[in-house]
C-alpha positions as CSV (number, residue, x, y, z in Angstrom):
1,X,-43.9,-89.2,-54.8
2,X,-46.2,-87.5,-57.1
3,X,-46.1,-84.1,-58.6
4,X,-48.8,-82.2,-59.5
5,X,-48.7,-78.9,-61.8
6,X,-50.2,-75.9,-60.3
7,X,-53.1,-75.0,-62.4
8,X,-53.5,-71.5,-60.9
9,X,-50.2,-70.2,-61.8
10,X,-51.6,-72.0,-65.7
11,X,-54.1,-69.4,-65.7
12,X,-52.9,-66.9,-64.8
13,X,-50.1,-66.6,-66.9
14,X,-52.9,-67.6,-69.1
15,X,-55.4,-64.3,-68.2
16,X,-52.1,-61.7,-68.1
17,X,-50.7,-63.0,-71.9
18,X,-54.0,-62.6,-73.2
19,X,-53.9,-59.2,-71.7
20,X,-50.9,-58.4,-72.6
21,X,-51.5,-59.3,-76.2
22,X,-54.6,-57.3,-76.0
23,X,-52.6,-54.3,-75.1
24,X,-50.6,-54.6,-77.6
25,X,-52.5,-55.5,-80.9
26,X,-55.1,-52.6,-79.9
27,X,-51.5,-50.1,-79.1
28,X,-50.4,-51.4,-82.7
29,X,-53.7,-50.7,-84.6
30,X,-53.9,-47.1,-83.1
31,X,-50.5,-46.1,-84.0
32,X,-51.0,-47.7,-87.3
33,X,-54.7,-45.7,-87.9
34,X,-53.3,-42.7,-87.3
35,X,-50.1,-43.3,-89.1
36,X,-52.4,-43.7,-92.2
37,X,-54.9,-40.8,-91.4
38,X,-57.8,-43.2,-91.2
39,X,-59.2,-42.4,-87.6
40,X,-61.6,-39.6,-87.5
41,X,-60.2,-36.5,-85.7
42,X,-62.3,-37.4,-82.8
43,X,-61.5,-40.7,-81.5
44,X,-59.0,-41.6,-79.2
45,X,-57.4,-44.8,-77.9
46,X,-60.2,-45.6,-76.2
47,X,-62.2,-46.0,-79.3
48,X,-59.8,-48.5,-80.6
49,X,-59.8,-50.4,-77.1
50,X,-63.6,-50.5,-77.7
51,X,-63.5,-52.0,-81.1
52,X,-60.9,-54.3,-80.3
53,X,-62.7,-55.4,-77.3
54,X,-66.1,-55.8,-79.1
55,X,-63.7,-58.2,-81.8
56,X,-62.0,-60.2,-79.2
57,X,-65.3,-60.8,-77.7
58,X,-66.8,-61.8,-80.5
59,X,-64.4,-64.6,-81.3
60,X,-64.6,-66.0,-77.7
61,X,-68.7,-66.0,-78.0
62,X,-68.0,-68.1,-81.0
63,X,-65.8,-70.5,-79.5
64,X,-68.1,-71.1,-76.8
65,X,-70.9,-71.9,-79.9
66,X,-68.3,-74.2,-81.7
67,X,-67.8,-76.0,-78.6
């Protein structure tokens, strides 16, 4: 008998840790911005999640050109 792996559960796990750790570095750099006074009084959260998402897509665009 043969066993396969099940490549769907793979990626998944895949999608929801890079998700996860998206959460989390963008949760990290806010609390550490506005530890050390460097956001401007206006932005919030999702500012951060913006620029964090601009950065993350970024390095996959360049992965893709690398390929």
């Amino acid at each position: 008998m043969k066993f396969e792996q099940n490549k769907s559960v793979e990626k998944w796990g895949e999608k929801v840790g890079y998700l996860f750790s998206y959460f989390l570095f963008t949760t990290f750099l806010y609390f550490i911005l506005s530890f050390l006074d460097k956001l401007p009084p206006t932005w919030s959260y999702y500012h951060i999640m913006a620029i964090t998402f601009c950065i993350a897509l970024g390095a996959i665009i360049v992965r893709r050109l690398l390929r």
